[in-house]
C-alpha positions in Angstrom: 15.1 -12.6 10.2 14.9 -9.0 8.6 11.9 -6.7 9.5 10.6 -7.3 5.8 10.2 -10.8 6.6 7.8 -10.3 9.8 5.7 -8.1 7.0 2.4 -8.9 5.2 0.7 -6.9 2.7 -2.8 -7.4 1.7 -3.8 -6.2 -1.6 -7.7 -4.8 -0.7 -10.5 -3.5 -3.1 -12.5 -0.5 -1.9 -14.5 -2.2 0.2 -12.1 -4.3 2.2 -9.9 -0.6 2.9 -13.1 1.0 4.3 -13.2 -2.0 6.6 -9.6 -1.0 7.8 -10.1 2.4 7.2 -8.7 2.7 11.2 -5.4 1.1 10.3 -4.8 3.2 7.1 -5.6 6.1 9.0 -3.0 5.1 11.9 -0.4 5.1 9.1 -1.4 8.2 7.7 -1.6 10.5 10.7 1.7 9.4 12.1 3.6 9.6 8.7 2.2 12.7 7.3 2.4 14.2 11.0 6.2 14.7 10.5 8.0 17.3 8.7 7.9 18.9 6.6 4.3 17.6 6.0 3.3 18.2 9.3 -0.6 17.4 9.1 -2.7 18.4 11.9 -5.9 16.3 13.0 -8.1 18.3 10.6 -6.3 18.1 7.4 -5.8 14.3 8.8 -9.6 14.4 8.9 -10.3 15.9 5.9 -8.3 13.4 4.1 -10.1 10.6 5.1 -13.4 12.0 4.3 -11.9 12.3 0.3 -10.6 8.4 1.5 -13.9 7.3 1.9 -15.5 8.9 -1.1 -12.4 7.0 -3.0 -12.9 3.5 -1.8 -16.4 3.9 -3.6 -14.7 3.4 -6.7 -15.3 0.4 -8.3 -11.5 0.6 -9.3 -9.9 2.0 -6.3 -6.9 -0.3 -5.5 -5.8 -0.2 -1.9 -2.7 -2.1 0.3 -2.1 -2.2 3.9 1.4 -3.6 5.1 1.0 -5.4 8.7 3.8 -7.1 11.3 2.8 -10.6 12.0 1.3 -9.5 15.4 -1.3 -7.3 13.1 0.3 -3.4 13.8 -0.1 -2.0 11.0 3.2 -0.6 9.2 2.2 0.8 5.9 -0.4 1.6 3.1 -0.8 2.4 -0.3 -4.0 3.2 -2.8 -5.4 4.5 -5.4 -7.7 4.6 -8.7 -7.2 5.0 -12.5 -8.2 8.2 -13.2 -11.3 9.4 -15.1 -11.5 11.6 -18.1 -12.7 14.7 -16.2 -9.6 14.5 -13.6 -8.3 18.4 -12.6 -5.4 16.4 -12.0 -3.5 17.9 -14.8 -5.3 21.2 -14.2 -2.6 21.7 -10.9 0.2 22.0 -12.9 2.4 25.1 -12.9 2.9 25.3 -17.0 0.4 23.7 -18.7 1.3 20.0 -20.6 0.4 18.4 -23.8 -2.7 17.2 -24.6 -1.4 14.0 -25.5 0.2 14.1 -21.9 -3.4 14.5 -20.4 -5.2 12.4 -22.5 -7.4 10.5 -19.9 -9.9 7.6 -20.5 -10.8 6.5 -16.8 -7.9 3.2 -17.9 -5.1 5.0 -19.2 -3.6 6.0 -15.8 -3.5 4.2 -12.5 -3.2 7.8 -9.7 -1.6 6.7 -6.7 -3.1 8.6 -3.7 -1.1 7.4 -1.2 2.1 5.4 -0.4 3.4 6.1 3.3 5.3 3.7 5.9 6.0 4.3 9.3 9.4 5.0 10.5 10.7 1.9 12.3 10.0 0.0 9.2 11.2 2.2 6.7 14.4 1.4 4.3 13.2 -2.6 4.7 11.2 -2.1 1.2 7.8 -2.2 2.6 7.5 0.8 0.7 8.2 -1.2 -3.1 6.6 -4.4 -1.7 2.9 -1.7 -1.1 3.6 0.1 -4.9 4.1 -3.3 -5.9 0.7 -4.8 -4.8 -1.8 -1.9 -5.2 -0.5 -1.9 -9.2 -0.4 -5.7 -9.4 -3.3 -6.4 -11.6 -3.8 -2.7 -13.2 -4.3 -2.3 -17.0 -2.9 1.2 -17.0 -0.2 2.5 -19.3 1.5 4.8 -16.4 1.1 5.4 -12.7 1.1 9.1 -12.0 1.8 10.4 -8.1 2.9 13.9 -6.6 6.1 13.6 -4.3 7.4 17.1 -2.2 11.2 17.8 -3.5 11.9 18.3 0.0 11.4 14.5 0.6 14.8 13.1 -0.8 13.9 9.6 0.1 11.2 9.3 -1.1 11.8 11.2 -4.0 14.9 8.7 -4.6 12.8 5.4 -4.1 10.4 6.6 -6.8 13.3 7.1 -9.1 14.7 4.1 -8.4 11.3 2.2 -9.8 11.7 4.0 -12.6 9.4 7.0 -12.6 10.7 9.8 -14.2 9.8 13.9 -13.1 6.8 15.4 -15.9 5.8 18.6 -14.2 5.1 20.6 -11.0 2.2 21.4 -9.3 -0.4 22.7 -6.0 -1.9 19.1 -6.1 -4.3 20.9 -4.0 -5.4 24.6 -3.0 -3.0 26.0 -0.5 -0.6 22.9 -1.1 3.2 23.4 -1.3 4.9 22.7 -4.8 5.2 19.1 -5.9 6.9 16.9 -8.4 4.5 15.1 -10.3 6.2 11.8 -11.3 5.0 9.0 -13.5 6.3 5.2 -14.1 5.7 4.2 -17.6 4.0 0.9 -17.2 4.4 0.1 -21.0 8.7 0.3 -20.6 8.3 -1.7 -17.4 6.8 -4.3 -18.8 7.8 -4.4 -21.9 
């Protein structure tokens, strides 16, 4: 048996990831501890309070990857976003209107997608992307993704998203690639 195997992932609504906000926030601190993201227990903290403001959302998606014994191994989440998002406001040349047309359905942000190191390169990672986007509506699936993180930067590729822009997702953030997955070519 493979390590994917002794994996389950639970697709969860807003309210079901604020009942497990502990586990998501296991994943998180660890992953995003390493370099080069090298979070410290504030940022850490500071993420989760945005976490909990996000699992409010009526449409906040959300997917926790556990071992059979419970340990929790991975997580993923996110939300369509809405048509005031500054999301396309953090890019480093500015992009079409067409580009950030929003309607609050057109496209599914992913927040998060992290998996802890033991159980990385088992695709826990595709099996979370996978589940948090299983019943969205939304045309595309936007996500920032450092260029200094080949592998992940090389999994996302591999799904299919393809590199629209850079940008300071955040003030005081390092440049990132913002990547989107064309739902419509996926499925079509």
């Amino acid at each position: 048996m493979t390590v994917s195997e002794t994996i389950a992932v639970e697709r969860m609504d807003g309210s079901a990831a604020a009942q497990t906000e502990a586990e998501f926030r296991l994943v998180y601190a660890e992953v995003f501890a390493e370099e080069p993201y090298e979070e410290t227990p504030e940022s850490v903290d500071e993420n989760f309070r945005r976490f909990r403001s996000q699992v409010r959302k009526a449409t906040f998606r959300g997917a926790l990857a556990r071992t059979t014994g419970g340990e929790p191994v991975g997580i993923a989440y996110g939300y369509p976003l809405s048509p005031s998002t500054g999301w396309w406001d953090r890019f480093t040349t500015p992009v079409s209107q067409e580009l950030r047309r929003e309607d609050g359905r057109r496209t599914f942000g992913l927040m998060e997608l992290a998996v802890r190191a033991p159980w990385r390169r088992q695709h826990v990672a595709l099996r979370l992307h996978q589940a948090v986007l299983a019943d969205t509506t939304a045309e595309r699936v936007l996500l920032n993704a450092r260029p200094d993180v080949e592998a992940a930067r090389a999994a996302y590729q591999s799904w299919g998203y393809r590199k629209v822009g850079e940008a300071h997702p955040w003030d005081g953030a390092d440049l990132h690639d913002v990547m989107m997955l064309d739902l419509r070519r996926e499925g079509g």
